[in-house]
N, CA and C atoms as an extended XYZ file, in Angstrom:
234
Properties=species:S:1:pos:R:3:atomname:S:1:resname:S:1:resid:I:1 pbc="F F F"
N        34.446      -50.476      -28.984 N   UNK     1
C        35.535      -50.196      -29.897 CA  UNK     1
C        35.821      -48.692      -29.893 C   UNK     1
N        36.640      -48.445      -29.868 N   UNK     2
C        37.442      -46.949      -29.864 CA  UNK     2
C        37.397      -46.001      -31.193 C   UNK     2
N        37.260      -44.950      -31.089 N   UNK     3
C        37.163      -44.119      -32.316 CA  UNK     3
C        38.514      -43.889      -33.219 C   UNK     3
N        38.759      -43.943      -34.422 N   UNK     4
C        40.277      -43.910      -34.796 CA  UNK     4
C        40.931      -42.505      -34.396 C   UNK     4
N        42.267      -42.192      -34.425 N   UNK     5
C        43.039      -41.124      -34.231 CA  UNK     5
C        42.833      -40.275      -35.525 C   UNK     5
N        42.791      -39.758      -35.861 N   UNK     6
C        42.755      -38.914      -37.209 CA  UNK     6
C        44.583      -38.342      -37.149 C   UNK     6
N        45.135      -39.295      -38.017 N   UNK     7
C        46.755      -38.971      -38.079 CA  UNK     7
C        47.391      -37.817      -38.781 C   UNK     7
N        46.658      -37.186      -40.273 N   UNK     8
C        46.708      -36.153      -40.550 CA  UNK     8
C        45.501      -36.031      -41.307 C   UNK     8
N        45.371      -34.511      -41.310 N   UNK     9
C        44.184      -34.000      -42.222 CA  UNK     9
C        44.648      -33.536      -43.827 C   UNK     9
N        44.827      -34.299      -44.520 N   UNK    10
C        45.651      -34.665      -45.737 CA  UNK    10
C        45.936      -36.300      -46.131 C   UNK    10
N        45.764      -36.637      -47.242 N   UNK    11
C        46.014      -37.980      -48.034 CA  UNK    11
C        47.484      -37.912      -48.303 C   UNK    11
N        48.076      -39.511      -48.351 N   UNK    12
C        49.837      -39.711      -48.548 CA  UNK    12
C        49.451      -40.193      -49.705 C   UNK    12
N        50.602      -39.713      -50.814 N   UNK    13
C        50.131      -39.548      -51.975 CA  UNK    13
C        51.490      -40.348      -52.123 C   UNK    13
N        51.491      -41.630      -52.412 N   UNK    14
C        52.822      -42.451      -52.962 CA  UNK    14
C        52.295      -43.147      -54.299 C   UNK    14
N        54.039      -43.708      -54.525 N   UNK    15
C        53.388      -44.653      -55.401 CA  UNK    15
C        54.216      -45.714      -55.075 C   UNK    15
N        52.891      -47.115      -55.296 N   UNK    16
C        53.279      -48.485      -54.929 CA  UNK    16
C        53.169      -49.365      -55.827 C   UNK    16
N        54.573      -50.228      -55.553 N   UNK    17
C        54.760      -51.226      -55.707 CA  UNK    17
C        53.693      -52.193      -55.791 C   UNK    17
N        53.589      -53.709      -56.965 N   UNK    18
C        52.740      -54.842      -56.552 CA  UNK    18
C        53.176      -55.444      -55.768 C   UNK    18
N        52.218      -55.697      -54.854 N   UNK    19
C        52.258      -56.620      -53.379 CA  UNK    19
C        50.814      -56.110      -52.376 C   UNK    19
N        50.724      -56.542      -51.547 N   UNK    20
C        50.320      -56.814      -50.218 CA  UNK    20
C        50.423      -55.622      -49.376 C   UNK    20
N        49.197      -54.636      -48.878 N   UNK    21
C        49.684      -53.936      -47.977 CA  UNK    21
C        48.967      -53.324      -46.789 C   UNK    21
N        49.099      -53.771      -45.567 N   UNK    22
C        48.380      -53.307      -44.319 CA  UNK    22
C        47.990      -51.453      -43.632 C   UNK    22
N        46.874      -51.276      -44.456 N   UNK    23
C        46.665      -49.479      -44.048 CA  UNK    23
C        46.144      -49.452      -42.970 C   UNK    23
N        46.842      -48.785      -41.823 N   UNK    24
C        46.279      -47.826      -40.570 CA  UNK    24
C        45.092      -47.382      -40.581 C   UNK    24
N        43.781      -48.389      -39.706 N   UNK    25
C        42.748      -47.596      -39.716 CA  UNK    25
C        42.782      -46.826      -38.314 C   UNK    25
N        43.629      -47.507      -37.538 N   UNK    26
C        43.104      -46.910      -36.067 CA  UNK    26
C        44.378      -45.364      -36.153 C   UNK    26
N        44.933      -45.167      -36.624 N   UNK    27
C        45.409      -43.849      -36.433 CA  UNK    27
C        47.082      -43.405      -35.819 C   UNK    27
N        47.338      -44.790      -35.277 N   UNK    28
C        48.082      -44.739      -33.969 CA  UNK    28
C        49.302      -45.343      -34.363 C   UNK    28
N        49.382      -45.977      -35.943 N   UNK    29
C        50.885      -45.846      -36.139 CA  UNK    29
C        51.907      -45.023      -36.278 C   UNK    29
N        52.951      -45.490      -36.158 N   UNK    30
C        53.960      -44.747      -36.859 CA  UNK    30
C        54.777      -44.292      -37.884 C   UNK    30
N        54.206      -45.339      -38.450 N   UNK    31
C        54.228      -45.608      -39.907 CA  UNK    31
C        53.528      -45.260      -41.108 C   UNK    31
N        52.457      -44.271      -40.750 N   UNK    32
C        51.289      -43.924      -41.423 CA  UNK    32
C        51.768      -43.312      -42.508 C   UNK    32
N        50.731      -44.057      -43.947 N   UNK    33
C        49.429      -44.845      -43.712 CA  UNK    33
C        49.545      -46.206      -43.373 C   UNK    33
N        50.451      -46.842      -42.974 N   UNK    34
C        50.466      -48.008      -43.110 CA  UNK    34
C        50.754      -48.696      -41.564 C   UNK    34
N        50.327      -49.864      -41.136 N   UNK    35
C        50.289      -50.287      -40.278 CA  UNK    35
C        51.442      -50.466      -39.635 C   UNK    35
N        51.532      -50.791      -38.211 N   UNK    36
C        52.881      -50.587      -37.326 CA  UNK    36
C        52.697      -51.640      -35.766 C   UNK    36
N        51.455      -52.122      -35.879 N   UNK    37
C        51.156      -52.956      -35.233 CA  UNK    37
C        50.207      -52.168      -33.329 C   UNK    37
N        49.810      -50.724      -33.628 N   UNK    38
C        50.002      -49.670      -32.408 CA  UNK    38
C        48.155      -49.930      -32.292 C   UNK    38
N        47.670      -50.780      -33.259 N   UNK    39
C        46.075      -50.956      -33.056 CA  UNK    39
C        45.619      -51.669      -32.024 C   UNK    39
N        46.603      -52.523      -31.704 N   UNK    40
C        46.457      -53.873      -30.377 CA  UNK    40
C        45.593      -53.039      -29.083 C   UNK    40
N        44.343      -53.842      -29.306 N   UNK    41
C        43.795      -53.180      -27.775 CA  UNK    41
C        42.897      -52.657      -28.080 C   UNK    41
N        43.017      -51.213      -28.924 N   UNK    42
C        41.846      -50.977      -29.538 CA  UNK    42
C        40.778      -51.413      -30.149 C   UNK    42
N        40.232      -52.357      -31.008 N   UNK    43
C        39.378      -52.892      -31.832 CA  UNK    43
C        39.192      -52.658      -32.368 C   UNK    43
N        40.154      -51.905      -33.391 N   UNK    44
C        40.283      -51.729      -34.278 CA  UNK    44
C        41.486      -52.640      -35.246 C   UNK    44
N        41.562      -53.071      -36.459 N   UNK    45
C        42.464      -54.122      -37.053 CA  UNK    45
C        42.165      -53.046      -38.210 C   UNK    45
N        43.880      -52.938      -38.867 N   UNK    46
C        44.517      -52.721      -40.260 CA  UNK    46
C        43.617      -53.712      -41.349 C   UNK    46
N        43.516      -52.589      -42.614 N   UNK    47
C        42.721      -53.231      -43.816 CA  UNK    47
C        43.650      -53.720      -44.302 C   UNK    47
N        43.800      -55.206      -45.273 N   UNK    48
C        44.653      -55.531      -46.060 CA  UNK    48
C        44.451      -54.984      -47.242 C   UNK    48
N        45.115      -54.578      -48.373 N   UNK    49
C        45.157      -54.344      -49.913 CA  UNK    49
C        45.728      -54.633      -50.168 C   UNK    49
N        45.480      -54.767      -51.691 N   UNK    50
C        46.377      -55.454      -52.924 CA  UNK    50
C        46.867      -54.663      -54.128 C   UNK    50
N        48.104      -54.427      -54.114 N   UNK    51
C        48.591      -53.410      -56.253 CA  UNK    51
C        48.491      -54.420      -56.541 C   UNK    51
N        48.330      -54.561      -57.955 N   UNK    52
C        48.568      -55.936      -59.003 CA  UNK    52
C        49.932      -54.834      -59.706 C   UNK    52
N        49.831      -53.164      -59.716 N   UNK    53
C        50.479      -52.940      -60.824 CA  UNK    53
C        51.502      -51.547      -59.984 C   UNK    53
N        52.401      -51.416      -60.454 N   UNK    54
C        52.974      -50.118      -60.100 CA  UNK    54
C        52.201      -49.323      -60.442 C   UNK    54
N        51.367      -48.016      -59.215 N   UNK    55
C        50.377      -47.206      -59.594 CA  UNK    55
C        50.714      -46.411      -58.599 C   UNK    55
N        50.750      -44.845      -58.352 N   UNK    56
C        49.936      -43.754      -57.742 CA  UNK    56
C        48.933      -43.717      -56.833 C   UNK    56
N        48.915      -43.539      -55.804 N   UNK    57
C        47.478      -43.975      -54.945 CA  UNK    57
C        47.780      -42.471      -53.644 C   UNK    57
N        46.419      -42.341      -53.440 N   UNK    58
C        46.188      -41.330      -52.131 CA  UNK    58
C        45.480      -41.866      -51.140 C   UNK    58
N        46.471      -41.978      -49.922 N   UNK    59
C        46.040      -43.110      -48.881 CA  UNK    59
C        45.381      -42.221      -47.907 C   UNK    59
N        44.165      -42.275      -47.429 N   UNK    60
C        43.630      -41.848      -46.105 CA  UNK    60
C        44.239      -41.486      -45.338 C   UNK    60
N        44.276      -40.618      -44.592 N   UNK    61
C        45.279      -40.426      -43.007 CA  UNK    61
C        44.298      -39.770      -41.692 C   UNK    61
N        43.070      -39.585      -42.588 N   UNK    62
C        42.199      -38.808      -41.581 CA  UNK    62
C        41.320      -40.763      -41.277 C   UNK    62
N        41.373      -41.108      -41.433 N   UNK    63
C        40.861      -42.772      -40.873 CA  UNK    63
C        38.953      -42.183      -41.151 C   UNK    63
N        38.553      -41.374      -42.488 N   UNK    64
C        37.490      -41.342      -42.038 CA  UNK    64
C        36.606      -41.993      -43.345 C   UNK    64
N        36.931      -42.217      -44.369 N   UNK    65
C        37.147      -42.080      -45.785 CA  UNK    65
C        36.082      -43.220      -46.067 C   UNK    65
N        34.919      -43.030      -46.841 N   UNK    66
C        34.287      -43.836      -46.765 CA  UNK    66
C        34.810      -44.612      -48.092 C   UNK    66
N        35.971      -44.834      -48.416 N   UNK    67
C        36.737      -45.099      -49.403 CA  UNK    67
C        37.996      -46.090      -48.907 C   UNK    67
N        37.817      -46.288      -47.807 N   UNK    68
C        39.281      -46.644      -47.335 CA  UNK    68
C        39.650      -48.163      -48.065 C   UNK    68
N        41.096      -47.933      -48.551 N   UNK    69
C        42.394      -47.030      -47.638 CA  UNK    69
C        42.204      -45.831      -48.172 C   UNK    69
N        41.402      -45.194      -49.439 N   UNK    70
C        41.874      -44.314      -50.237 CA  UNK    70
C        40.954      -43.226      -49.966 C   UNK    70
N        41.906      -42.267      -49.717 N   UNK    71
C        40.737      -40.592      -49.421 CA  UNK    71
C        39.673      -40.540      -50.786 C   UNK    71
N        39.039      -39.874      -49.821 N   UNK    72
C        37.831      -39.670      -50.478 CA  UNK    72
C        37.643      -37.918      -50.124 C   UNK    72
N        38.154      -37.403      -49.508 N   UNK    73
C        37.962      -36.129      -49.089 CA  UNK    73
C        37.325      -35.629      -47.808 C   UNK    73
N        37.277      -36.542      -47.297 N   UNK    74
C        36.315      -36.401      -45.697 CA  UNK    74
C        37.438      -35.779      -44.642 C   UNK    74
N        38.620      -35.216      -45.124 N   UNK    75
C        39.613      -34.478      -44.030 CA  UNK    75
C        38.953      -33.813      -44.033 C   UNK    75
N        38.178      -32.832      -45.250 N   UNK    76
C        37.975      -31.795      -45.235 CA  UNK    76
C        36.898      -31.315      -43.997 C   UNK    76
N        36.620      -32.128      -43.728 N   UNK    77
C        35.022      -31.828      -43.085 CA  UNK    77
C        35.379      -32.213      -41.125 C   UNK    77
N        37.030      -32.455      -41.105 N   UNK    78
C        36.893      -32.222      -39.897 CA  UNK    78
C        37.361      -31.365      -39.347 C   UNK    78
């Protein structure tokens, strides 16, 4: 299995909607944080999550986060 891309060294700081949502672990979307379908091949597969509520969230982009989808602060350290 392949190591992820580290897409930026910084968290996407949105806020979401309730629903369903596929986060970029392998690095390589285009869509980041969110999946784009660019993992194929790698062995790496998108995490699913769930809002129940309209909330604020800081999504990983460094793929390193022992928190994922949600930074934890581990950009810092690369």
């Amino acid at each position: 299995m392949e190591k992820p891309v580290v897409a930026e060294k910084h968290p996407a700081h949105l806020t979401l909607e309730p629903g369903n949502y596929f986060w970029c672990a392998c690095g390589r979307s285009a869509n980041q944080p969110f999946c784009d379908g660019s993992h194929r091949g790698t062995g790496i597969t998108p995490l699913e999550f769930k809002i129940d509520e309209t909330r604020e969230v800081w999504l990983c982009q460094c793929k390193y986060s022992a928190n994922k989808p949600y930074c934890d602060g581990s950009h810092r350290a690369l």
